[in-house]
Short mmCIF file of the C-alpha atoms (twelve columns), coordinates in Angstrom:
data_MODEL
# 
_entry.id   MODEL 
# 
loop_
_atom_site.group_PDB 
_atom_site.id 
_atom_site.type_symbol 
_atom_site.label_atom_id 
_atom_site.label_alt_id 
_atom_site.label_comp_id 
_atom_site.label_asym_id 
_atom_site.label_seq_id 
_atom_site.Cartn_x 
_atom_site.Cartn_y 
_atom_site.Cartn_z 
_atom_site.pdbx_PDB_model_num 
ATOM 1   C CA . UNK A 1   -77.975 -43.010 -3.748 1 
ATOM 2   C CA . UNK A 2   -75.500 -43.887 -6.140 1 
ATOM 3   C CA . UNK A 3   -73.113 -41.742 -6.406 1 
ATOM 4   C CA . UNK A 4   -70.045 -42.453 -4.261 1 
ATOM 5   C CA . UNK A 5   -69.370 -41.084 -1.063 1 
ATOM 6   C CA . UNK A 6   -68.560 -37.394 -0.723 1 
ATOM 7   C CA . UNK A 7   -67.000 -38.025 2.994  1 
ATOM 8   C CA . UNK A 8   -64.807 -40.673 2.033  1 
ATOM 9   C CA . UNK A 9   -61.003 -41.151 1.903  1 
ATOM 10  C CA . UNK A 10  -59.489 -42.453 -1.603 1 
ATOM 11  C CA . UNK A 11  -57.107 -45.399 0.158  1 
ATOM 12  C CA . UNK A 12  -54.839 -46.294 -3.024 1 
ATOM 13  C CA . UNK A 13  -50.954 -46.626 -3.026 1 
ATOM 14  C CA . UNK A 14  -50.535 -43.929 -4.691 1 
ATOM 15  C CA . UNK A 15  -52.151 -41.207 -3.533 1 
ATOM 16  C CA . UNK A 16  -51.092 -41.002 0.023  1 
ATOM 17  C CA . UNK A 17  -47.562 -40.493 0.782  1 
ATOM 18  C CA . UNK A 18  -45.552 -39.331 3.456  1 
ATOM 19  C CA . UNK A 19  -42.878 -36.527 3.450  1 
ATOM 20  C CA . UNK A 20  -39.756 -36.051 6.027  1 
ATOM 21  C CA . UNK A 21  -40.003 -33.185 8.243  1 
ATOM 22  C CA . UNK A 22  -37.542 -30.696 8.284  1 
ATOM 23  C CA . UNK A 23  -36.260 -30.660 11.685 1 
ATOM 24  C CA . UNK A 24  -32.605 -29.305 10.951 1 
ATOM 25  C CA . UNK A 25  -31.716 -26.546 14.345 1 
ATOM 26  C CA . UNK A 26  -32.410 -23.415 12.105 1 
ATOM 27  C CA . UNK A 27  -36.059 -24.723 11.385 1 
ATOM 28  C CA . UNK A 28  -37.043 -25.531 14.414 1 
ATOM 29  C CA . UNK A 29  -35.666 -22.382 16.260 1 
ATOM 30  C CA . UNK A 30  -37.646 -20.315 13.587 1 
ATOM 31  C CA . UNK A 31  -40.803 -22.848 14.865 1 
ATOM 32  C CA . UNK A 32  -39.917 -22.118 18.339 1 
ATOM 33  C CA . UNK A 33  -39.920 -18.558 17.689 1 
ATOM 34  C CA . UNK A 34  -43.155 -18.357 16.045 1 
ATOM 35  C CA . UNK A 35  -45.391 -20.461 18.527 1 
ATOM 36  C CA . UNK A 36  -43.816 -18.227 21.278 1 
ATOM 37  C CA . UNK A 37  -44.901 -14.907 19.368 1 
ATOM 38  C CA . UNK A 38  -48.237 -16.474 19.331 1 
ATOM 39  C CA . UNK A 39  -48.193 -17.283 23.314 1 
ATOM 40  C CA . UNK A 40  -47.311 -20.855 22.825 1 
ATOM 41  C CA . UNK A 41  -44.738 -21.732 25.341 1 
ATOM 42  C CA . UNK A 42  -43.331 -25.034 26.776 1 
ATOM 43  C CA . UNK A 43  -45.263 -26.017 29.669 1 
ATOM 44  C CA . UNK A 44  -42.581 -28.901 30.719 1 
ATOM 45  C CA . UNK A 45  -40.819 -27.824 34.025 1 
ATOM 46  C CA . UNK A 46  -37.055 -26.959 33.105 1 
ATOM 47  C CA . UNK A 47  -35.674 -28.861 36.204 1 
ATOM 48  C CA . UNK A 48  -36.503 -31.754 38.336 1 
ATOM 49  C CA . UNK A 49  -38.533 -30.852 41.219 1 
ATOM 50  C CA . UNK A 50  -39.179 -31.797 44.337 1 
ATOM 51  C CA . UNK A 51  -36.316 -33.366 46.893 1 
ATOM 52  C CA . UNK A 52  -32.877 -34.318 46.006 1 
ATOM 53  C CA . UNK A 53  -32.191 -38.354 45.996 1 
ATOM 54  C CA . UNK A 54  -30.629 -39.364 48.887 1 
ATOM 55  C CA . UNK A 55  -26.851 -41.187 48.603 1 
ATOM 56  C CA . UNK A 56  -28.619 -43.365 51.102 1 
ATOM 57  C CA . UNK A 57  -30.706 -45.536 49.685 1 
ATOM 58  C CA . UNK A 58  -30.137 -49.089 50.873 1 
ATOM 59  C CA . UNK A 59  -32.512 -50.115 53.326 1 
ATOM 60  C CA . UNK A 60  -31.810 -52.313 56.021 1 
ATOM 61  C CA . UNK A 61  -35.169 -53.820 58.148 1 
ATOM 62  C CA . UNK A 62  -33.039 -55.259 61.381 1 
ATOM 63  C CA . UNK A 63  -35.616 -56.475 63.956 1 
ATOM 64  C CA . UNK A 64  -33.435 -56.503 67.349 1 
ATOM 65  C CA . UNK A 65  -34.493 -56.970 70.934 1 
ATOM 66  C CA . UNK A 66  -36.293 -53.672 72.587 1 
ATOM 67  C CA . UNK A 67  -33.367 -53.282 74.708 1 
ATOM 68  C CA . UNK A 68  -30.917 -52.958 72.215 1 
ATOM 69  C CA . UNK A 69  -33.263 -50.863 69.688 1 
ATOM 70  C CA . UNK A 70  -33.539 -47.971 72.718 1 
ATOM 71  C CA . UNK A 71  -29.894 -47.443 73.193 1 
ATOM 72  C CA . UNK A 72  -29.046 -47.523 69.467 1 
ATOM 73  C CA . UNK A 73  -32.363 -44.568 69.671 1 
ATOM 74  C CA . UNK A 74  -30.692 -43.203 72.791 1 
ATOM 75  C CA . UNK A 75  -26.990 -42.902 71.134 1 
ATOM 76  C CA . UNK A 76  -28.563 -41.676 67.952 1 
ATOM 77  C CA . UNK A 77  -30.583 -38.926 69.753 1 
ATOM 78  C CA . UNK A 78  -27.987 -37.588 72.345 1 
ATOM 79  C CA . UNK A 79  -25.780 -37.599 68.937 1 
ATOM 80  C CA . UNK A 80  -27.643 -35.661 67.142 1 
ATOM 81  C CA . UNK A 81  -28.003 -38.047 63.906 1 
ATOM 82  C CA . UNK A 82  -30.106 -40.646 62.408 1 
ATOM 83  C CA . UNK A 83  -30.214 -44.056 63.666 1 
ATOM 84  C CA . UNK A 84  -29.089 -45.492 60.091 1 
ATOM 85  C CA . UNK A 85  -25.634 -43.357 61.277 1 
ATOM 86  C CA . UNK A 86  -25.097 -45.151 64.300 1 
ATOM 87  C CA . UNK A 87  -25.292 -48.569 62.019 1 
ATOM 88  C CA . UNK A 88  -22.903 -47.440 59.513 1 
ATOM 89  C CA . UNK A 89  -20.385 -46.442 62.110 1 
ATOM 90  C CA . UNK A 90  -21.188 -49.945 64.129 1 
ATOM 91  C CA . UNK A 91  -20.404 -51.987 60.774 1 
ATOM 92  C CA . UNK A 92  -17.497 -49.532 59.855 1 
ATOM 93  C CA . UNK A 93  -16.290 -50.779 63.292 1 
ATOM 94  C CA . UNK A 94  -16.906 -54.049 63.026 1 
ATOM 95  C CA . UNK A 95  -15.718 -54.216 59.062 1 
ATOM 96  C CA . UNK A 96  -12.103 -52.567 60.709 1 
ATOM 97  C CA . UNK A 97  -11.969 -55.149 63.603 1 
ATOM 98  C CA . UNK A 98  -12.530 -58.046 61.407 1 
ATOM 99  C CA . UNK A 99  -9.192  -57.100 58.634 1 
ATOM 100 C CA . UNK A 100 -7.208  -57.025 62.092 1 
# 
């Protein structure tokens, strides 16, 4: 056994070399095309799904007494609106009472 390797890869400078793709619009539309006419097709999604991000994303963890956590629940309920509402509108308040 020896002869050289029939499996093996020839390592030397120079002869492996890379080459540039093409990847000008024209080329790859005419790619695009082709894979499609073969029944390749994108499989990312085209949107983001799921829920939309909420504007509200600042969390704040108050711990209060259980009095005072049942009638901001109370208010919020009867309102018709989250209890994070009734805070903002509380601090708006209190925000417009203290430039006074």
């Amino acid at each position: 056994m020896t002869e050289k390797n029939p499996f093996g890869i020839s390592v030397t400078p120079g002869k492996l070399r890379s080459k540039p793709k093409d990847s000008s619009p024209r080329t790859v539309a005419r790619s695009d095309e082709a894979a499609e006419k073969h029944g390749f097709v994108e499989r990312a999604p085209k949107k983001r799904r799921g829920r939309k991000p909420s504007p509200r994303t600042g969390q704040v963890h108050a711990k209060v007494m259980p009095d005072v956590a049942r009638e901001i629940a109370a208010e919020a309920r009867h309102r018709g609106v989250q209890q994070g509402v009734v805070i903002e509108e509380a601090w708006a308040h209190y925000k417009a009472a203290q430039d006074e």
